[in-house]
N, C-alpha and C positions, 0 to 999 in steps of 0.2 A: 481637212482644214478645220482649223479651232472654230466653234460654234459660239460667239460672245452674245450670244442671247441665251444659253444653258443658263437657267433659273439658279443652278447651285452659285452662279459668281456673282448673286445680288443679294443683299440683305433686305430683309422685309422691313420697310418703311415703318411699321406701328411699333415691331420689334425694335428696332433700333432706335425710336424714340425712347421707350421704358429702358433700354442701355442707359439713354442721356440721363432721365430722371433719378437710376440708379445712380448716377456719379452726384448728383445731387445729393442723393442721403448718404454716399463718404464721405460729403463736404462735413455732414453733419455728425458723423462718426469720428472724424480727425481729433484726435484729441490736442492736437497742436495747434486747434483754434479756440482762441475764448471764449467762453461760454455759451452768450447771447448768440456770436454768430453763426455758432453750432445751431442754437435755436433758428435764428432766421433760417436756415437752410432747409429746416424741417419744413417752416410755412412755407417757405417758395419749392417744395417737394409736394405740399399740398393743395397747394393751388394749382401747378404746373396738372397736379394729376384730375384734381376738376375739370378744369378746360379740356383736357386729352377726353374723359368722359364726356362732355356735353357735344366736344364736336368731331373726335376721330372714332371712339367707341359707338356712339351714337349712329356714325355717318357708314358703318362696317354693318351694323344691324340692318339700316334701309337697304344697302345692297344684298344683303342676306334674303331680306321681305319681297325683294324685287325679282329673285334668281338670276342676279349674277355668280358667276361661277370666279372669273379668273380678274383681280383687277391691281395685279404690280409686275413689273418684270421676274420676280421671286415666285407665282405662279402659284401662290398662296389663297385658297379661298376663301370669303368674309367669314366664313365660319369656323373654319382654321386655325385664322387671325385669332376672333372672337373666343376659343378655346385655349390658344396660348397666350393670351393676355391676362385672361381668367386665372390661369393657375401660376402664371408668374408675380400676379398682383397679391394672391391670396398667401404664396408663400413669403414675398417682401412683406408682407402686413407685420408678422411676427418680427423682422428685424425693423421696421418701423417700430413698432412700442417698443421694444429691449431698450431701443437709443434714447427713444422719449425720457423712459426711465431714468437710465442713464443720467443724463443730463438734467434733470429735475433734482434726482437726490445732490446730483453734486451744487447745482445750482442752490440747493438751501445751505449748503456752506456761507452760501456768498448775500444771505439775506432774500433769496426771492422762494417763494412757494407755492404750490396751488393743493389748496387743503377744502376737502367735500366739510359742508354743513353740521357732519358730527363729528367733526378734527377741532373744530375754535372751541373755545372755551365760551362759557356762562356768558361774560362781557361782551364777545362781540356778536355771538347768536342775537341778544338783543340789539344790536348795533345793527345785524342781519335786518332782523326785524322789521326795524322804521325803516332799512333802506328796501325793502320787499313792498311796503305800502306807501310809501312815498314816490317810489319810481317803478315799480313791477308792476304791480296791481292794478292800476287806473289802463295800462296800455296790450298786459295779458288778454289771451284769448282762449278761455276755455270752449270745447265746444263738444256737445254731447252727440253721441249716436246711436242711433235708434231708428225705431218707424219713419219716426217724425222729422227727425235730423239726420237725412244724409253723410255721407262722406266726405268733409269737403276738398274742394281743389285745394290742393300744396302747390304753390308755387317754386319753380328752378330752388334750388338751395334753402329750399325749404326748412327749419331747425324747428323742432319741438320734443314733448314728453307724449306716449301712448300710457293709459292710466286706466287700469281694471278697479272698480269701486263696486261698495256693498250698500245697498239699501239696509242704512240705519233702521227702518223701522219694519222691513221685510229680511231676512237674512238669507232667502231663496234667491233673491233677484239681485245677479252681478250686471254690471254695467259698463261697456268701453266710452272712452271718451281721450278724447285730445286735447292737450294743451298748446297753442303757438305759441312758440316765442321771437316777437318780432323784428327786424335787424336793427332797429333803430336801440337797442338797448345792447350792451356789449354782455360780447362772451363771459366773461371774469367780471368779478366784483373785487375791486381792489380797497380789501377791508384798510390796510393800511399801506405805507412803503413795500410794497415787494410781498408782499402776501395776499393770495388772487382766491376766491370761491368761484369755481365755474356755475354758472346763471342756473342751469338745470339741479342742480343741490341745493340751492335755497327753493326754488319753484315747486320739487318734490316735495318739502316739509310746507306747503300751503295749501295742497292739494284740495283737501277738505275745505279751507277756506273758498275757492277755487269754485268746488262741486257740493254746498253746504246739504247735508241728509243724508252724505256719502261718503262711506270709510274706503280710505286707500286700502287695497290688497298687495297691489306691485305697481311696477312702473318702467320704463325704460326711455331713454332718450334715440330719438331717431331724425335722420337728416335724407333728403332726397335730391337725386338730381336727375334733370332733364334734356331731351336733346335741345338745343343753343342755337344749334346752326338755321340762321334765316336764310330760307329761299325765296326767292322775289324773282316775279315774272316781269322783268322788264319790259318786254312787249306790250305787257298791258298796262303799265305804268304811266298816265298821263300824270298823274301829280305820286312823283317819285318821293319827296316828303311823307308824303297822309302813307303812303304803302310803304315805306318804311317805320314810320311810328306803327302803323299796324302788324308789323314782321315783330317789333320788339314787346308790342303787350303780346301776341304768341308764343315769343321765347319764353313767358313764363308756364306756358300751358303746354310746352312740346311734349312727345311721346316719354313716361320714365324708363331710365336708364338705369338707374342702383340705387339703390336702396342701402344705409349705414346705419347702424344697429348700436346704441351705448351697451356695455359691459352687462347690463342689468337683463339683459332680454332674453326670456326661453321663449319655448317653441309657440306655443301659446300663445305670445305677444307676437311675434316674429307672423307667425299664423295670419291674428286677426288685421295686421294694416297690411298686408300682403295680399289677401281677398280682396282690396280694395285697390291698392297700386296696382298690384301684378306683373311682379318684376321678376323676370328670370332668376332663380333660385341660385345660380353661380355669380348675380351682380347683386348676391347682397353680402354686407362685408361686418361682421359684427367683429366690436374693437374692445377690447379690454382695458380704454385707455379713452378719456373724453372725444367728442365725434368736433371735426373742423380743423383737422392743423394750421391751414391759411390764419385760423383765427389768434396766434399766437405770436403775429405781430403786436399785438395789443401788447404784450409782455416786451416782447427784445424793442419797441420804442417809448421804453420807459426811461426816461432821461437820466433818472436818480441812479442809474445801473449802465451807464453808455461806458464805464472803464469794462465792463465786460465784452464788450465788442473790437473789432480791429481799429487802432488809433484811426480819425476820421482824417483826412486831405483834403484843404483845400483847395481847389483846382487856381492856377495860377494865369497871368498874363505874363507871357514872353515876346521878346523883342520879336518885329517890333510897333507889337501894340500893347507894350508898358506904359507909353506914357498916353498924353494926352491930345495926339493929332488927329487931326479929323479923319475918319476912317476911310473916305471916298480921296481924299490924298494920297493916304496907305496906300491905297488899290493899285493909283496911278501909276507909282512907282515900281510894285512886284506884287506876285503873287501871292498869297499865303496859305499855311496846308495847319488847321489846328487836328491834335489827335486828343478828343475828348476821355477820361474828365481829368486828364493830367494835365491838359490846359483848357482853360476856362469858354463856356459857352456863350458866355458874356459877349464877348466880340459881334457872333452871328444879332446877339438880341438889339445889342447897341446898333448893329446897320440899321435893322428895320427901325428900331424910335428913332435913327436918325434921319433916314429917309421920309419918316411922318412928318419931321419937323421941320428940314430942309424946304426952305422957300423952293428950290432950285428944283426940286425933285418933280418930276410931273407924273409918272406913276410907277406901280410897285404891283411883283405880280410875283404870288405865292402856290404852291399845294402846301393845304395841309393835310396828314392821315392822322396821328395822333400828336396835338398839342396842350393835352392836358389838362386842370381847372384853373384857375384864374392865371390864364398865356398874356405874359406880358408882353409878347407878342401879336395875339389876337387886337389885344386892347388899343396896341400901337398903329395895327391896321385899319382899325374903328376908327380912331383921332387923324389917321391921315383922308379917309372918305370925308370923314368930316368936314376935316380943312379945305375940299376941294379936289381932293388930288383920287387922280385914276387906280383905282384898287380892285383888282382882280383877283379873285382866289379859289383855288378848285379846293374844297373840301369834299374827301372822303366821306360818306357816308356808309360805305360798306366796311370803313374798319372794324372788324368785329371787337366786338368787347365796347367798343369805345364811339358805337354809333350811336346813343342817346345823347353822350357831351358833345359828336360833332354836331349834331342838330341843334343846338341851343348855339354854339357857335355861329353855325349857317346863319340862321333865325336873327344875330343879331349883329352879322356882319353887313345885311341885307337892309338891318332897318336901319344901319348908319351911311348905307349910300354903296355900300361895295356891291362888285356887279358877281355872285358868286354863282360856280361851277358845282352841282354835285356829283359830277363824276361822267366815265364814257361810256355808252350802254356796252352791257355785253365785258368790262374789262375793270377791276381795281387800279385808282392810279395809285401807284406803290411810289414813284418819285419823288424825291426830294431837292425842291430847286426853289432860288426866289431870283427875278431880276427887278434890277431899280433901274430908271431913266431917267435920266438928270441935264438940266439944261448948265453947258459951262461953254461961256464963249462966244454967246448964239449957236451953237452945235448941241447935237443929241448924245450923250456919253451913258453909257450904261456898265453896269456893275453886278456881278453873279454871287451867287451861293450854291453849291452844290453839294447834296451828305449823302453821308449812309446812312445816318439816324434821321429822328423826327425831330420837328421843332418845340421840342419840350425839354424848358432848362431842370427841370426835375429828375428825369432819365438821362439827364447828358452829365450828371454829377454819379449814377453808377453804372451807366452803359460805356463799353470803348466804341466810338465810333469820330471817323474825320470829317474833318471840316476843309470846302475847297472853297475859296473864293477868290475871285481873281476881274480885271475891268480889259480881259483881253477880249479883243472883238469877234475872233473865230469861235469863241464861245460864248457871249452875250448872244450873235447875231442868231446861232445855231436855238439859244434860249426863246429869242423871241419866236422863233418857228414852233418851237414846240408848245410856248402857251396858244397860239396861234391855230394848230391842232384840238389844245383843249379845248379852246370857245369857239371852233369854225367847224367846220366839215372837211377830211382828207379818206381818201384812199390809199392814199402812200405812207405819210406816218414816216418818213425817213428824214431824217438829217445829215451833217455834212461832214460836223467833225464831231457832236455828240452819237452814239447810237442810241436808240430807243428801239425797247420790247413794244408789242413783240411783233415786231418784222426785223433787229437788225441786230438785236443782242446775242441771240443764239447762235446766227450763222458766224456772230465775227469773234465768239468766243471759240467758235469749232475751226473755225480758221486761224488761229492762234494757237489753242492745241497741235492741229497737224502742221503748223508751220515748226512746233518744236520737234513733232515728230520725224521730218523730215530731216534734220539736224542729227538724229539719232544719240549715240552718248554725248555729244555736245549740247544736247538738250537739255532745258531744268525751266521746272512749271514749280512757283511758289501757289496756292491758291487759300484765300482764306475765305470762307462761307460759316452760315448759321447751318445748312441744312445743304446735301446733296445726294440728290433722287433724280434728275434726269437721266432717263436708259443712252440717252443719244451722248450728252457730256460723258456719262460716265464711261459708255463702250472705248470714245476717240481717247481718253486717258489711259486704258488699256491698251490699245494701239499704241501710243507712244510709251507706255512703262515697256512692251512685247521690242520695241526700236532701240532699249536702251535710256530713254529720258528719264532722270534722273526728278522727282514729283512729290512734294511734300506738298499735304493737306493738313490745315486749321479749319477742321469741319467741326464749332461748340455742338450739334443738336444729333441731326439724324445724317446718317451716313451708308446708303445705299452700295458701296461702293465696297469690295472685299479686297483689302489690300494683302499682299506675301503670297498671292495664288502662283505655284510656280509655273512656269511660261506664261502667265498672263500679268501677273502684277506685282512681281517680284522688285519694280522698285518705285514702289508708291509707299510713302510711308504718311498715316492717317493718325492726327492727334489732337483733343478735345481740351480746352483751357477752362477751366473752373476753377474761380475765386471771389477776390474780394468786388471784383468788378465784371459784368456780364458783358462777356464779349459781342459785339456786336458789328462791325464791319465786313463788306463785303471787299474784299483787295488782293488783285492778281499780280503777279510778277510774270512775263515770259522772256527769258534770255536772250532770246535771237530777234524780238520785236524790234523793229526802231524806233518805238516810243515804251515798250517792257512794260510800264505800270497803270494799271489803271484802277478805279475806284465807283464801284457801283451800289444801287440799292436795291439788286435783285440778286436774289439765291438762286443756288442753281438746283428750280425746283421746274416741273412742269406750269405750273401755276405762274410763278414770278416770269419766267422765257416766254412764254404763248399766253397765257388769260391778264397780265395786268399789264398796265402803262408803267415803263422804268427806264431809268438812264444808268448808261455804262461812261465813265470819263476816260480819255487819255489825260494818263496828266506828263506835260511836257513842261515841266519848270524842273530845271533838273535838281536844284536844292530840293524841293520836294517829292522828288521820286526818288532821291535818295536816303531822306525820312524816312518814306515807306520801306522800302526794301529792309532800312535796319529795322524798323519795327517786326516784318517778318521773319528776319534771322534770330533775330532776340527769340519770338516767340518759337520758332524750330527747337531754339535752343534749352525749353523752358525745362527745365527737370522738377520743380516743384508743384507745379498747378497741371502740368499735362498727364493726358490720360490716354496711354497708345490702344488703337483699336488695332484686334488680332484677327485671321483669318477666319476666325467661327464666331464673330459676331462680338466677341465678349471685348470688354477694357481693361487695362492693367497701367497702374497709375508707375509712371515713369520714376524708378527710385537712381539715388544717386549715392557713392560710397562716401567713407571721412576723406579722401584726398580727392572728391569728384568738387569743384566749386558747385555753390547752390546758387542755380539762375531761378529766381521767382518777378517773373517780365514785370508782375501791376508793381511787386516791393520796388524795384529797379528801376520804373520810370519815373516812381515817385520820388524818386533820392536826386533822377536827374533833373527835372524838373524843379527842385528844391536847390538843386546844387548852383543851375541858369540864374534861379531866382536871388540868390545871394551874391553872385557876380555882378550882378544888375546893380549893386550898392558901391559894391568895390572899384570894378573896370571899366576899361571907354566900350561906347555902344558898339565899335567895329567887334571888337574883342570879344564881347558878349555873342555876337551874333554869331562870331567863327565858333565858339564855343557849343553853343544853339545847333548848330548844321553838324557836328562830329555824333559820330557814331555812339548811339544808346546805349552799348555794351560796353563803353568804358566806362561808365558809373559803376 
């Protein structure tokens, strides 16, 4: 009998993230994209690779430090991991700079440059000058070492210069010392329009100013990073705030992880801050090329150059919240399914201030995980405690990344009367839901939100993600159980017609696979996820690919899952959409269901099924499960942005001939979406609406 726990039929989780991040720098290599967006690609290549250091490289080490041996279905040990990441990172390094390149000399075609300190001419060195003491120099931190003076602490993403100096007036006595440069001053110095000095070129020509008695010898620029991931003992967390703000001044002090090296640094240098870090000699990564990519946002959001980017979209209103009826009438009458950012997030933020301001409305009850900095949203739920009105709101605090802004959120949704949630012990709430209650009648009537994304109109303009809202009561009533759960005490944790993680998502998503399974080639599982790593989902999809079911996966991230194994997965076909917009939705189709679609905000990860709070939807509107569904045939059908995963782990970006038509999904929705919008002028609202409901792929 087939043995579907054989290691060879999974792909290693870390591995097949640096897959994803690889498909990132094609976005950046594509010479069929504009310039700039080449460049963003890079930064979001860079930062993506930060985070992967501070918390899955990081998190691979402690199990290493601990002896563990064996910790994925792949059978791969932390140090395995930690060896093939090493040498796959270090040989991407060299096709990272070649593209940087790349795209810089061509970028000075187009007026933008990044030129070191002895590239400008006479006029703007002095221009240098005053801007090195008027804005460098008061906030610089020089810092000597020696006897007397320590090493000091680098903080996480630490950026500075390492600087070997001569006693001007002894010429025996060399001297190390550091320069920080602190983040409150930007990377580049943008002498004029589109021509940038990176910070560390002007900083090296002041050195001696710097260290006065002391001649520069050499220098090299260096950046550090550390592990990120806070652990918090909940158990012993009576004041879960003060131990979280304590978890995040730590994150700057975690164990270091790597160590990045500027162009300038021999061994020497390399040598002496390495006695001091102590960083495993395979996580230091010296670059031929300025240290920070993330930090070259700074450049592609230079407005004076946005024709170098993809024409920008404004996300639209379609019927029928074009016009101007109150939203809680909308509800009344139907359902609606928005798919962000092709249509507008606007709608969801309009509920909530309108619910603030509704006399009628007696309370509003939210999660937030990540809503961003100035959340018109937030602001909205402030003004309704204010007003009087019952405001409930479970904030995350263990969002990572984004756990110092929810505290300030918390903090000040507390002082304007709201009664807030920071989360369940023991579990992330990953959910996304709000419900309102509203007096109409003398009766109680309530009103839903349910997404795949977060309540941030900033991510909802380049994330894809849906919007469900609806005033049906099988789902309101099943809502209020579940805040109910948040601010009560349960053991059960089920509901009736939403599921919720993790007691109900896992088993009814495994129940859904073997239900197609059973159907055998009359079977067909669409599934779209960020990431899938569960051994238990993945084995039952091999069971039904082994039945015949016929299984297309939109998996954008990591994908544990080895599709074309023959007898085992010979028809699952796995494919990653990268482009102008970050895919972001979790949405299932299964054929043989009696409700077929549904619409979640959990991956199918270990973590999101069993450790976090999440909701799974049916969605039974059949206009809008039949949105969905086209959405996911579109995207099957993507030949331009998808990237098919092959049976040895690797991607092959899905090419099409001169008589193949070119589907590229984000071009495509945005034509149709534009196409709705223009109707909207010309024809009657019936006719708009039928137009609205037809199938995506006819644009």
């Amino acid at each position: 009998m087939l043995n579907l726990k054989n290691p060879n039929l999974y792909n290693n989780r870390e591995l097949s993230w640096l897959q994803f991040n690889t498909r990132v720098l094609k976005q950046a290599q594509d010479t069929s994209l504009p310039l700039l967006e080449r460049l963003k690609f890079l930064a979001i290549y860079g930062t993506n690779l930060d985070e992967f250091y501070m918390i899955r490289v990081a998190g691979l080490k402690k199990l290493f430090t601990a002896g563990i041996i064996v910790s994925g279905a792949d059978k791969l040990t932390p140090l395995q991991q930690l060896r093939e990441i090493r040498e796959y990172l270090h040989q991407e390094q060299q096709v990272v700079e070649h593209c940087l390149a790349e795209i810089l000399s061509k970028l000075e075609n187009e007026g933008i440059s990044i030129k070191s300190y002895d590239e400008v001419d006479q006029r703007e060195k002095v221009q240098l000058k005053r801007f090195f003491y008027e804005n460098i120099y008061p906030v610089i931190i020089p810092i000597a070492i020696d006897a007397t003076h320590p090493f000091p602490h680098l903080n996480n993403l630490s950026f500075g210069l390492i600087v070997k100096l001569k006693d001007t007036e002894d010429e025996a006595i060399d001297r190390f010392g550091i320069i920080r440069v602190p983040r409150v001053l930007d990377r580049f110095i943008e002498l004029h329009s589109g021509v940038y000095v990176p910070i560390e070129s002007l900083v090296a020509k002041h050195v001696e100013d710097l260290f006065p008695g002391y001649k520069l010898q050499k220098y090299a620029s260096f950046r550090v990073t550390r592990n990120a991931d806070i652990a918090i003992e909940e158990e012993e967390a009576d004041d879960f705030l003060e131990i979280l703000e304590e978890g995040l001044k730590l994150r700057r002090k975690g164990e270091m992880v790597r160590l990045e090296m500027g162009s300038n640094s021999d061994e020497e240098i390399v040598n002496f801050i390495n006695r001091h870090t102590n960083v495993y000699k395979d996580d230091i990564y010296k670059f031929h090329t300025f240290l920070n990519l993330s930090s070259l946002w700074q450049i592609v959001s230079n407005k004076d150059f946005a024709h170098l980017l993809l024409p920008p979209f404004k996300p639209k209103n379609l019927p029928p919240l074009d016009h101007n009826e109150n939203i809680f009438s909308t509800l009344e009458k139907q359902d609606i399914l928005l798919y962000h950012p092709y249509e507008s997030f606007e709608p969801v933020v309009n509920l909530i201030q309108s619910a603030a301001k509704d006399p009628d409305v007696v309370s509003i009850k939210m999660t937030l995980y990540r809503s961003g900095t100035n959340s018109p949203i937030v602001q909205a739920l402030m003004s309704a405690s204010e007003s009087g009105k019952q405001v409930t709101v479970m904030v995350e605090l263990k969002a990572r990344f984004d756990e110092e802004n929810n505290l300030i959120w918390a903090k000040a949704l507390e002082k304007a009367g709201a009664h807030v949630i920071y989360g369940i012990k023991g579990f992330k709430v990953h959910a996304k839901a709000a419900l309102i209650t509203r007096r109409k009648h003398g009766k109680l009537k309530q009103y839903a939100h349910i997404g795949t994304g977060n309540y941030n109109p900033s991510t909802a303009k380049i994330y894809t993600d849906i919007s469900y809202l609806t005033s049906k009561d099988v789902v309101t009533n099943d809502l209020t159980r579940f805040f109910h759960f948040l601010t009560g005490f349960s053991k059960k944790g089920k509901l009736n017609e939403l599921y919720m993680a993790p007691a109900q998502i896992k088993p009814k998503l495994l129940s859904l696979i073997q239900n197609e399974t059973r159907k055998g080639a009359d079977g067909q599982i669409i599934a779209k996820v960020n990431s899938l790593v569960d051994d238990d989902i993945i084995r039952a999809l091999y069971k039904a690919s082994m039945a015949g079911v016929k299984v297309d996966l939109i998996v954008r991230g990591i994908c544990c899952l080895k599709p074309g194994v023959e007898g085992v997965s010979e028809n699952i076909r796995v494919i990653s959409i990268l482009g102008k917009y970050l895919e972001h939705p979790r949405v299932f189709y299964f054929k043989n269901d009696a409700t077929k679609v549904y619409i979640s905000s959990a991956d199918w990860m270990p973590r999101n099924l069993m450790r976090r709070i999440e909701l799974l939807t049916a969605i039974k509107d059949e206009a809008a499960k039949d949105r969905i569904l086209q959405i996911l045939k579109l995207q099957c059908s993507d030949n331009e942005l998808a990237h098919e995963l092959q049976e040895d782990g690797s991607y092959i970006k899905i090419s099409n001939d001169a008589n193949t038509p070119k589907i590229n999904n984000h071009k495509m929705l945005e034509d149709f979406v534009n196409k709705i919008t223009k109707a909207t002028k010309k024809e009657s609202a019936s006719s708009v609406q039928q137009l609205a409901s037809r199938l995506f792929v006819e644009s």
